[in-house]
C-alpha positions in Angstrom: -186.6 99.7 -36.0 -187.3 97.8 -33.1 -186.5 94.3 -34.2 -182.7 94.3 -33.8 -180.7 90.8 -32.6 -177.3 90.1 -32.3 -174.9 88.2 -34.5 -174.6 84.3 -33.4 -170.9 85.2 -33.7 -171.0 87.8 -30.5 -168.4 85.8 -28.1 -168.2 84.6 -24.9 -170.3 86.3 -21.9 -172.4 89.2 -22.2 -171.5 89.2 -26.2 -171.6 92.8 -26.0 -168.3 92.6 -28.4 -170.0 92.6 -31.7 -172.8 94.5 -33.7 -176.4 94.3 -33.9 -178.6 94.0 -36.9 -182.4 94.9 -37.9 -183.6 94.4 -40.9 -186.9 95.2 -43.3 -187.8 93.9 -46.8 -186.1 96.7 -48.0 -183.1 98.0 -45.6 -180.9 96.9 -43.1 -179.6 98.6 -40.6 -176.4 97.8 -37.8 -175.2 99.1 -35.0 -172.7 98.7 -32.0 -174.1 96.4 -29.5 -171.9 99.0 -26.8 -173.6 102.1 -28.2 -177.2 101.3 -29.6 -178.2 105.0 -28.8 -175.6 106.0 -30.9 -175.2 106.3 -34.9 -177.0 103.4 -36.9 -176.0 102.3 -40.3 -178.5 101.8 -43.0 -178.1 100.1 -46.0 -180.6 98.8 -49.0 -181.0 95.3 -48.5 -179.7 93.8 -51.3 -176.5 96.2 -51.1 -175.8 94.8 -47.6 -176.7 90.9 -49.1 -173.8 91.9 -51.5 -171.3 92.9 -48.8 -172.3 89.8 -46.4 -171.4 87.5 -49.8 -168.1 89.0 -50.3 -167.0 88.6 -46.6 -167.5 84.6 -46.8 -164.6 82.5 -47.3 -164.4 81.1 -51.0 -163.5 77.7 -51.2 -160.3 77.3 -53.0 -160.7 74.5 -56.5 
């Protein structure tokens, strides 16, 4: 994959502090921003939309 960016989240400075994503219409993959040559994560893309949803804060009634 060669279209990888960084999270909008990646802090202060060289934001080297966070992980790095790349997706296709079917999978997406994340790495370490400190290690890119290292192992990447895959994951089918709605399996990964699942996990991003149950990370957001719920809003409490």
């Amino acid at each position: 994959m060669d279209n990888w960016r960084k999270s909008s989240y990646s802090g202060e400075g060289d934001g080297n502090s966070c992980v790095e994503i790349a997706n296709t219409p079917t999978h997406v993959a994340v790495r370490d921003t400190k290690t890119p040559s290292r192992a990447t994560l895959t994951f089918p893309a709605p399996a990964f939309t699942t996990f991003i949803e149950a990370l957001k804060p719920h809003p409490h009634p």
